[in-house]
C-alpha positions as CSV (number, residue, x, y, z in Angstrom):
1,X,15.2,23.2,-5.1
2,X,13.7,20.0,-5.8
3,X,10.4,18.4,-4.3
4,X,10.7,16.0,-1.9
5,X,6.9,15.8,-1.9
6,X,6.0,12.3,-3.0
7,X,2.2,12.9,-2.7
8,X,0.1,15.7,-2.5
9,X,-3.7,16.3,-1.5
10,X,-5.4,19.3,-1.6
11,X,-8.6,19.7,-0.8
12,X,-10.0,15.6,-1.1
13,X,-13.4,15.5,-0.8
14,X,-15.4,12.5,-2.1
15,X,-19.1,12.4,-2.1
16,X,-20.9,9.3,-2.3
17,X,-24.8,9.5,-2.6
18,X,-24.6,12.4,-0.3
19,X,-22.8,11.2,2.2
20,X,-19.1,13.1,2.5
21,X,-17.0,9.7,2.8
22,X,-13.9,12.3,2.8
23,X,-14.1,15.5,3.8
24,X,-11.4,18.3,2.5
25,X,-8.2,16.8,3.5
26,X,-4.9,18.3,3.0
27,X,-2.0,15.9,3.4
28,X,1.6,16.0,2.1
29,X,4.0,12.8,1.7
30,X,7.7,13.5,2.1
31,X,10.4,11.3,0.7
32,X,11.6,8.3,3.1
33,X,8.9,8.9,6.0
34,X,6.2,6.7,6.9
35,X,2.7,8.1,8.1
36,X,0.1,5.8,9.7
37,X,-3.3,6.5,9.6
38,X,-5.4,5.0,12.3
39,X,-9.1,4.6,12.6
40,X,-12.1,2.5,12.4
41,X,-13.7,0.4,10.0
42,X,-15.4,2.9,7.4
43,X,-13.9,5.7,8.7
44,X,-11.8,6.6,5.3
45,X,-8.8,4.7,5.6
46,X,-9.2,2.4,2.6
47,X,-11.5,5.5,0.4
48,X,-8.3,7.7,0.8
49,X,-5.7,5.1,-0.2
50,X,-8.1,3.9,-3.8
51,X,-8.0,8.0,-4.1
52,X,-4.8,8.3,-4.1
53,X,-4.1,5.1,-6.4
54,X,-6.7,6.7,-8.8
55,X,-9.1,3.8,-8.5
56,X,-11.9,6.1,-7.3
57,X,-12.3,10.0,-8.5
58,X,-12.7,12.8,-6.0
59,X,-15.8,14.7,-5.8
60,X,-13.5,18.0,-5.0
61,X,-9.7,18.4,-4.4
62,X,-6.3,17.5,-6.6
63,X,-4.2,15.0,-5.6
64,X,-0.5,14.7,-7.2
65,X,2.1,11.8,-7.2
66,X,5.6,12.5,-7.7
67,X,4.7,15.9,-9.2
68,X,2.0,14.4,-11.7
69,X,-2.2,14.8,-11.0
70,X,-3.8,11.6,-10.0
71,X,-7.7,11.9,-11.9
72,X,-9.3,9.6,-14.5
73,X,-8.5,6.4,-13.2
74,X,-4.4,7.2,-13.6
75,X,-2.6,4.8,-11.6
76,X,0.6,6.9,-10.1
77,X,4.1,5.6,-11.1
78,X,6.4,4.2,-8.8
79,X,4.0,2.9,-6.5
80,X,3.0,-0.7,-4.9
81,X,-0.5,-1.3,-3.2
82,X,-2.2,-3.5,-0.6
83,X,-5.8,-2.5,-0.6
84,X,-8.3,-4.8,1.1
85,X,-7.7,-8.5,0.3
86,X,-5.2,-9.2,-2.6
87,X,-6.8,-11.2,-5.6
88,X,-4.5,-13.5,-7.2
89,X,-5.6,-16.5,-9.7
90,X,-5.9,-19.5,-7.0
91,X,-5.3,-22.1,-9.8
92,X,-1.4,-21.1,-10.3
93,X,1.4,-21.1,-7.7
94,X,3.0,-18.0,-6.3
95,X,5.9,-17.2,-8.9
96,X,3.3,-17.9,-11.8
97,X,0.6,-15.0,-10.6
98,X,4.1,-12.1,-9.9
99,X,5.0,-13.2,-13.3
100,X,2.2,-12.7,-14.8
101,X,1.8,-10.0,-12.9
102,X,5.2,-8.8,-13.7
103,X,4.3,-8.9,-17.7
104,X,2.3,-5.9,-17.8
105,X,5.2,-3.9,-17.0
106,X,7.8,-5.8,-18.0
107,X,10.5,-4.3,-16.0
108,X,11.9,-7.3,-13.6
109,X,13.5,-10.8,-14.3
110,X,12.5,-13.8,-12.9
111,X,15.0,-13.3,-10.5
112,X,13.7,-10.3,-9.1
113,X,10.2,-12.0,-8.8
114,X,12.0,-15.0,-6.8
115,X,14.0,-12.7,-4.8
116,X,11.1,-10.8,-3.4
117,X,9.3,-14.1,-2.9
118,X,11.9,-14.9,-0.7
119,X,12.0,-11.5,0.9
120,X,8.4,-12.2,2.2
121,X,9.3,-15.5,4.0
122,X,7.5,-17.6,0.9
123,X,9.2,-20.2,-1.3
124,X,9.6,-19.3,-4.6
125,X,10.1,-22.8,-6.3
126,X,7.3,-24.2,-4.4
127,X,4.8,-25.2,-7.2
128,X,1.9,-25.6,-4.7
129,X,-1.3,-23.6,-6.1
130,X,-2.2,-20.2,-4.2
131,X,-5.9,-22.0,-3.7
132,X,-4.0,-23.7,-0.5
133,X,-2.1,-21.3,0.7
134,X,-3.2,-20.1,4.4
135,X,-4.7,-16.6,4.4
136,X,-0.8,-15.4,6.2
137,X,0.9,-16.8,3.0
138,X,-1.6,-15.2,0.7
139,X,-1.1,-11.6,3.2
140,X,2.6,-12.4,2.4
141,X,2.3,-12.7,-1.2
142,X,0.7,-9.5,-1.5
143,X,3.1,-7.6,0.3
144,X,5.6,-9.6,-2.4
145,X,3.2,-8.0,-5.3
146,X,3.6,-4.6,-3.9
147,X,7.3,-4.8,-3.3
148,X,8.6,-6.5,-6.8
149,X,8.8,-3.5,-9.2
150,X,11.1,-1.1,-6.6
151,X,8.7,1.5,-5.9
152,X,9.0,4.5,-4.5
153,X,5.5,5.1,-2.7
154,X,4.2,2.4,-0.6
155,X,0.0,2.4,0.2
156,X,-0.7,-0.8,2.5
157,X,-4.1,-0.9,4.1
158,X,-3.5,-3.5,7.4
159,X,-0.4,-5.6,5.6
160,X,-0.4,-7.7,8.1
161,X,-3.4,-9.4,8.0
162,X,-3.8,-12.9,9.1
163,X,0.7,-12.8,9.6
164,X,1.7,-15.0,12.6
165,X,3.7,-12.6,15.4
166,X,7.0,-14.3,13.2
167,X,5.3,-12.8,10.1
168,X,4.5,-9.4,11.5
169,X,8.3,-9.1,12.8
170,X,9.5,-9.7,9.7
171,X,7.1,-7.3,8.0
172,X,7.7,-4.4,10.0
173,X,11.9,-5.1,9.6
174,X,11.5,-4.7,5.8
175,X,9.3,-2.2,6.1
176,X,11.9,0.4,8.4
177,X,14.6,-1.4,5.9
178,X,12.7,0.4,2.8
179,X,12.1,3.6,4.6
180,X,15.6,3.6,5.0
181,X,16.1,3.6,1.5
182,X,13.8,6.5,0.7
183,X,10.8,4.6,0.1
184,X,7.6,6.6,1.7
185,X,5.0,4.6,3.1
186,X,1.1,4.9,3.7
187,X,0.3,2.3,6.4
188,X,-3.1,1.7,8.1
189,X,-3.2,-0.7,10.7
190,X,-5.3,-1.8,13.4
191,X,-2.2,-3.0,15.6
192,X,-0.9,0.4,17.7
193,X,2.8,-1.2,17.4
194,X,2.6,-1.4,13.7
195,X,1.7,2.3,14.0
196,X,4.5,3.2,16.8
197,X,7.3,1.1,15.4
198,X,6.8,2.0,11.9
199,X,5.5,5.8,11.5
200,X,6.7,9.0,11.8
201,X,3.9,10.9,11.7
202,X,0.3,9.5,12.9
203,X,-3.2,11.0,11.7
204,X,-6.6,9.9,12.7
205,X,-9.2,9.1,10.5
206,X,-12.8,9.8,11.3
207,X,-16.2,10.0,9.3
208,X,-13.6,11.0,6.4
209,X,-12.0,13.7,8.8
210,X,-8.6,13.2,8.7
211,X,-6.6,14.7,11.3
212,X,-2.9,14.5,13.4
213,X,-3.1,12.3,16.2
């Protein structure tokens, strides 16, 4: 029978100069869902996500990834990421930091970049640099960068960030369109309809306690 486990965590815990920033969580993933995780600031939310993302190392636990262990600084496959503010190079315009962007892979055409531009209520043939973009348009563009390889696994810590109440519409409407087609997400959010209109499943984060709301 196969897996439908995108992600699995068994037993997280992350020490950080004594402190237990996560504290033995167990959480599984399923194909096509979308979980929320709700709490405040330095509760866990954005520790968790850069664990799973393999861009910090657990203290204790195993995490896996469609099927493969997350350690060592491996970044899982399949998987686009909005944690804490995204860094692009202000100097070049939108389609010019996905491309380059785009090159480490290799995988999309142009077309694909400009599509998902698009997708995220942006111009893609607008040549302005990213330096003047308003922090919604730079939110916007990240979400873009997550989205433009396909992937299968979603981790976005508060997407909507600095989005006008247009932007956040559209945002959560391609976000329930994805789910539909299988994509899992990870969402954090400080906005309870984010959470509501998004999320199947809801778990509380708390000094690195994570539990069902």
């Amino acid at each position: 029978m196969k897996n439908n486990k995108v992600v699995e965590i068994s037993n997280l815990t992350k020490d950080i100069k004594g402190t237990k920033v996560l504290s033995n969580i167990n959480l599984n993933l399923e194909s096509g869902k979308a979980y929320g995780i709700v709490g405040r600031n330095g509760s866990g939310k954005s520790m968790l996500f850069k664990a799973i993302c393999g861009l910090i190392n657990p203290t204790e636990g195993d995490i896996k990834v469609f099927d493969k262990p997350i350690k060592n600084g491996s970044f899982p496959d399949s998987t686009g990421i909005i944690i804490e503010n995204p860094g692009f190079l202000l100097q070049y315009s939108a389609f010019k930091n996905l491309k380059i962007l785009a090159s480490i892979n290799n995988t999309i055409s142009d077309e694909k970049i400009k599509d998902t531009i698009t997708l995220v209520g942006l111009d893609p043939n607008d040549k302005k640099s990213v330096k003047k973009y308003s922090l919604g348009m730079k939110q916007r563009l990240g979400i873009a960068q997550a989205l433009m390889e396909d992937p299968k696994l979603l981790i976005l810590d508060e997407p909507m960030n600095g989005l006008d109440s247009e932007g956040v519409r559209q945002i959560r409407k391609l976000l329930l369109d994805l789910k539909c087609k299988s994509v899992t997400i990870l969402l954090a959010s400080h906005n309870s309809e984010d959470i509501s209109e998004i999320c199947d499943y809801v778990y509380t984060m708390e000094n690195g306690v994570l539990s069902e709301a």
